[in-house]
C-alpha positions in Angstrom: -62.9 22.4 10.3 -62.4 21.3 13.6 -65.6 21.6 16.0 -65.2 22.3 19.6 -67.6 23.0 22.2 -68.7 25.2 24.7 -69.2 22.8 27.5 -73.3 23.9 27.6 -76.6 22.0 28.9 -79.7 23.3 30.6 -80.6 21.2 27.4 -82.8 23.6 24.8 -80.2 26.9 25.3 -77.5 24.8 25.8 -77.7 22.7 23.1 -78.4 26.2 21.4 -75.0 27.5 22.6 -72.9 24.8 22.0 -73.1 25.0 17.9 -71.9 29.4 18.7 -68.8 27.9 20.0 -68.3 25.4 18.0 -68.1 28.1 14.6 -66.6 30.6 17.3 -63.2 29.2 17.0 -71.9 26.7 21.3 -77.2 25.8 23.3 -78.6 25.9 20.5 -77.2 27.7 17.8 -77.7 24.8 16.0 -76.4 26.5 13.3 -73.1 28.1 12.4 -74.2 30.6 15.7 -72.4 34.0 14.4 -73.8 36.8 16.1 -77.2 38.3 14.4 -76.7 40.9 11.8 -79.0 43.4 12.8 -78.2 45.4 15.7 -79.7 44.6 19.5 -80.2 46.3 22.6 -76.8 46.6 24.2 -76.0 44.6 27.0 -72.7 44.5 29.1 -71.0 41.0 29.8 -70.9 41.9 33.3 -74.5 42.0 33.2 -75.3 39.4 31.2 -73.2 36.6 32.4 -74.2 36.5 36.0 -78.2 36.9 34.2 -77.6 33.8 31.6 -75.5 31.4 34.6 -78.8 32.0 36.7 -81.3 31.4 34.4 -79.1 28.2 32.8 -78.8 26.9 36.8 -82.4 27.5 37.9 -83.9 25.4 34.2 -81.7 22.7 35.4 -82.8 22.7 39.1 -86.4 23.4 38.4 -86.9 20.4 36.1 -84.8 18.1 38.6 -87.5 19.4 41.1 -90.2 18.5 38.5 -89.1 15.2 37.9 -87.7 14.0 41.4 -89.6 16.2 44.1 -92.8 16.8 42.2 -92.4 13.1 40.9 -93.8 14.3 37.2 -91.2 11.4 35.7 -92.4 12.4 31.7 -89.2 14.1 30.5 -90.5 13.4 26.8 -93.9 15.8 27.5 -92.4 18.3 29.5 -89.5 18.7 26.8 -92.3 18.7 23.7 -94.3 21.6 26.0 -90.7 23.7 26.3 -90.7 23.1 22.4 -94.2 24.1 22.2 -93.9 27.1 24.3 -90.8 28.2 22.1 -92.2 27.9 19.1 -95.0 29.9 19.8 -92.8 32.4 22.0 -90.1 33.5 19.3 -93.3 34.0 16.9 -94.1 36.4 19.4 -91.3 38.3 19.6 -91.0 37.9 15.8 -93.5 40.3 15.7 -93.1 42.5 18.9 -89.3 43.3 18.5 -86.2 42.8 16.5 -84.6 40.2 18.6 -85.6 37.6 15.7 -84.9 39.6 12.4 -81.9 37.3 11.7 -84.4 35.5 9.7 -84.9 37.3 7.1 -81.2 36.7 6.0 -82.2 32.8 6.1 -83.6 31.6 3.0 -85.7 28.3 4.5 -86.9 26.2 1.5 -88.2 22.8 1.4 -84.7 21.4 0.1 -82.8 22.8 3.1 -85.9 21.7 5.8 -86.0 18.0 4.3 -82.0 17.7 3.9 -80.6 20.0 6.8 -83.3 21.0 9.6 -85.1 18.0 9.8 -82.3 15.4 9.8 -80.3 18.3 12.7 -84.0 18.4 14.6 -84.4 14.8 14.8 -80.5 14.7 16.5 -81.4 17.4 18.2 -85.1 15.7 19.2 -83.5 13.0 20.4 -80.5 15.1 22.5 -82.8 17.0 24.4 -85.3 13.7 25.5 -82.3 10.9 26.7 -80.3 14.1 28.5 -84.0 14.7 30.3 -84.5 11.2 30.9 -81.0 10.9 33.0 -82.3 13.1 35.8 -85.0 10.6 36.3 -81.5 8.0 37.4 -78.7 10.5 37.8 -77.9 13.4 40.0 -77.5 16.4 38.7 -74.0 17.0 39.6 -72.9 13.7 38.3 -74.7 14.6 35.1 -72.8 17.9 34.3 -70.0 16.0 35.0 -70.5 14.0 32.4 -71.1 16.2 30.0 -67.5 17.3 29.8 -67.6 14.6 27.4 -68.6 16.3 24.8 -66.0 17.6 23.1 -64.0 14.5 23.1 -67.5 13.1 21.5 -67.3 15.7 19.1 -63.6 14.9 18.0 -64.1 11.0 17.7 -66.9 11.7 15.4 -65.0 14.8 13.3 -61.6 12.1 12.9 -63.7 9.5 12.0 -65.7 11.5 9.0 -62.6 13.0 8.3 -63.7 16.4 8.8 -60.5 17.0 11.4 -57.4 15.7 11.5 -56.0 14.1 15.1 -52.4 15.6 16.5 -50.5 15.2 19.3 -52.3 18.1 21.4 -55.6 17.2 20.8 -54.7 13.7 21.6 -53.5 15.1 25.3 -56.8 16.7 25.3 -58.9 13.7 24.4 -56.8 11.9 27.3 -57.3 14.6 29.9 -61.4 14.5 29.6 -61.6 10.9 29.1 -59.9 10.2 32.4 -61.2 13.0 34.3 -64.6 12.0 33.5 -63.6 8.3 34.2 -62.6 8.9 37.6 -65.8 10.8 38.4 -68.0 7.6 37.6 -65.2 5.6 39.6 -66.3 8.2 42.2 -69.8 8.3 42.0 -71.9 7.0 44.9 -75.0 6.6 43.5 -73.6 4.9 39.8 -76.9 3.9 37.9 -75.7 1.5 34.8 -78.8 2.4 32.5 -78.8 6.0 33.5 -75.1 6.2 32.6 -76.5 4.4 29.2 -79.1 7.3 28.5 -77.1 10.1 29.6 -73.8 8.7 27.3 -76.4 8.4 24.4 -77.6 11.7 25.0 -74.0 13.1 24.3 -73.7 11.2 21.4 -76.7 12.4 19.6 -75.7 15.9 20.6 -72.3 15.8 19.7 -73.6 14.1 15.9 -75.7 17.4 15.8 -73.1 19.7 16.3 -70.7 18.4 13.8 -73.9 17.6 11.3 -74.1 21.6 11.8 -71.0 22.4 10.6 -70.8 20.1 7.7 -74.3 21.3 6.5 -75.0 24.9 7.7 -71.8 25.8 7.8 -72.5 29.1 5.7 -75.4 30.1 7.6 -75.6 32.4 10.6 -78.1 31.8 13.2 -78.2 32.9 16.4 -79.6 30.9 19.3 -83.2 32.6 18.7 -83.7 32.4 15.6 -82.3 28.7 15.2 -84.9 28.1 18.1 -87.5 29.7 15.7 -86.7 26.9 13.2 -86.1 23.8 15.2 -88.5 24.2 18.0 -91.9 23.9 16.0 -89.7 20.5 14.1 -88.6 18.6 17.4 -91.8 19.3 19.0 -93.6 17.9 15.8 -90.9 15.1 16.5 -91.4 14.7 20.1 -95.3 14.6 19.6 -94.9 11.2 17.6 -92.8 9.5 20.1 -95.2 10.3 23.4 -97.9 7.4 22.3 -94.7 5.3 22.2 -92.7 6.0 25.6 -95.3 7.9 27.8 -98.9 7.4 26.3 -101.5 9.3 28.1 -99.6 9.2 31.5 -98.5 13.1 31.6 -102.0 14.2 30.8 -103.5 12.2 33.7 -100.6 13.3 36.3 -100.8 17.1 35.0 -102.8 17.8 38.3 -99.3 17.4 39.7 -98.0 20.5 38.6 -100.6 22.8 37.9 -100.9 25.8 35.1 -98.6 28.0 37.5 -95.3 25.6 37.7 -95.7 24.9 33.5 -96.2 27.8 32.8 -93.2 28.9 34.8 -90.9 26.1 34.0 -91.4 26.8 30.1 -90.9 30.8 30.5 -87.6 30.2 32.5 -86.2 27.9 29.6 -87.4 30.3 27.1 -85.8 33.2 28.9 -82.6 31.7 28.8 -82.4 31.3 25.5 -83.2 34.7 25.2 -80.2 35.6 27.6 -78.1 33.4 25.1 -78.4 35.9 22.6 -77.3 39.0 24.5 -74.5 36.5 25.6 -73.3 35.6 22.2 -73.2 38.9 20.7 -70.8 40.0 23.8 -68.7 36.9 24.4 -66.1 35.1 22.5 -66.2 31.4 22.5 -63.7 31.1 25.1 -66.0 34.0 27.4 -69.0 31.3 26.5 -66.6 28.3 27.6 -65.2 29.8 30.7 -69.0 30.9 31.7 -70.4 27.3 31.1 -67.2 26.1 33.4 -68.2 28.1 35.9 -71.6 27.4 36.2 -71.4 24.3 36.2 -69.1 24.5 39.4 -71.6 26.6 40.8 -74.4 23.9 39.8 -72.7 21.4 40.8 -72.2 23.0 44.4 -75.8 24.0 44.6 -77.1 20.2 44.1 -75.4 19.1 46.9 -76.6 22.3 49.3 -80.4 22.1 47.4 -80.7 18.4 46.4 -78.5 16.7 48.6 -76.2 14.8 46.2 -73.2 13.6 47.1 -69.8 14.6 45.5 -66.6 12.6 46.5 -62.8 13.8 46.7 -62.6 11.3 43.5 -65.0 13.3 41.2 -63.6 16.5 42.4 -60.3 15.7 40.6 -61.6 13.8 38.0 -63.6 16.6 37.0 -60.7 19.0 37.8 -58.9 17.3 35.0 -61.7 16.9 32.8 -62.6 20.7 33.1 -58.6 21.3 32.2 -58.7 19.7 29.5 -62.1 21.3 28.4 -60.4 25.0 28.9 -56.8 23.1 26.6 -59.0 22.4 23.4 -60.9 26.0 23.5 -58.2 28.0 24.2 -56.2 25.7 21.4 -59.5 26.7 19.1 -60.1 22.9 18.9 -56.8 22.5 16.8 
């Protein structure tokens, strides 16, 4: 069983996503992410592409613009209100429409919450807080660039429990990325040694989650909704217990800052998107889903520079050239 990875962020869908392409062979389909058995409106990838790159952009942007412009620096709180707002939010449509009757073919009981949801929310807990926590010391296009880590994160772990074997292409692969990504932090500007620390965490905690997916719910199907309808309500439980620890009371007191309008806002753009990953799973293949994260992350990328300024050298343009190469190598390979 070889995991591989479809090179997603914008954190909560794109952590989702990942877990589809890693079982394709993707934000969260923490969970062996096949598409939903019961039917769904039909939607054209044409349509839905352009719909889930703009949503996954404008999550990452807006909460760059929380945290930087509006100076809101809580990444633990504003993730644990995304979670919030989710949980209650695919309850919702639970009700309302059949985008969520995928769970009803999940049989949740308190042996597989204790010894596979809550061990994969707590991984997943702590993904989605360090990765927040970089924009507070990174930029965002140096962040995506790192990223294209994941994968290789994802191998190291799978050879190292055994659950894949290394070869010769995969070894390429694992050489491509690592130097790609290499030269874009011998490129970057701005380099921030503790931010570099969080974000590098952050991809190790996600890539442990993916591969903890596949070795434990590797017979269930979930789609990015409905796994969001089981881990949301569990890392925001999570997330709740570690606010006295990091943040205290600080959010509440600054919430002035932002106003019902922007979190209200914020949280309905995050959830929409993982909405949009559904409709995108159940038209695109894992390589669609990989070659859509490339590019939006180009286009990302691009738009920090024009929106937030950051500065991209020649450097990090070929690193990440060959980093993104290598990305395109191991999906197209199927991770073999």
């Amino acid at each position: 069983m070889a995991p591989t990875n479809a090179h997603e962020e914008t954190e909560l869908s794109e952590s989702l996503l990942n877990a589809k392409s890693l079982s394709d062979d993707a934000l969260p389909s923490p969970v062996s992410a096949a598409p939903a058995t019961k039917p769904k409106p039909k939607v054209t990838t044409a349509v839905i592409i352009p719909i889930w790159i703009f949503l996954s952009s404008s999550v990452i942007i807006y909460n760059n613009y929380i945290y930087n412009t509006l100076n809101f620096k809580y990444p633990v709180f504003l993730v644990t209100w995304h979670l919030g707002f989710a949980a209650i939010g695919t309850r919702v449509l639970q009700r309302t429409t059949h985008l969520l009757d995928g769970t009803k073919d999940v049989n949740m009981n308190k042996d597989m919450f204790v010894k596979s949801i809550l061990p994969i929310g707590l991984l997943f807990s702590g993904s989605l807080i360090l990765s927040n926590s970089a924009y507070l010391y990174l930029s965002v296009s140096y962040i995506q660039m790192l990223k294209a880590f994941t994968p290789v994160a994802i191998l190291l772990i799978s050879w190292s429990f055994r659950i894949a074997e290394p070869n010769k292409k995969l070894a390429v692969i694992v050489f491509m990325i690592s130097t790609g990504v290499a030269l874009t932090s011998h490129g970057e500007l701005h380099f921030n040694p503790f931010g570099f620390i969080i974000q590098g965490a952050a991809v190790a905690f996600e890539a442990s989650r993916l591969v903890m997916i596949q070795i434990l719910l590797h017979n269930l199907k979930m789609d990015p909704l409905v796994s969001l309808h089981y881990y949301a309500p569990v890392c925001a439980a999570i997330n709740l217990l570690v606010i006295p620890f990091t943040e205290g009371l600080a959010p509440f007191y600054d919430l002035p800052k932002l106003g019902v309008a922007i979190m209200v806002s914020n949280a309905s753009v995050a959830f929409l998107l993982n909405v949009a990953a559904v409709f995108l799973v159940g038209v695109g293949s894992g390589l669609v889903l990989t070659l859509a994260g490339v590019f939006k992350d180009i286009l990302l990328i691009t738009g920090s520079v024009a929106i937030f300024g950051n500065q991209v050298t020649m450097l990090q343009v070929f690193g990440y050239s060959i980093a993104l190469g290598g990305l395109v190598l191991f999906k197209t390979s199927g991770g073999k």
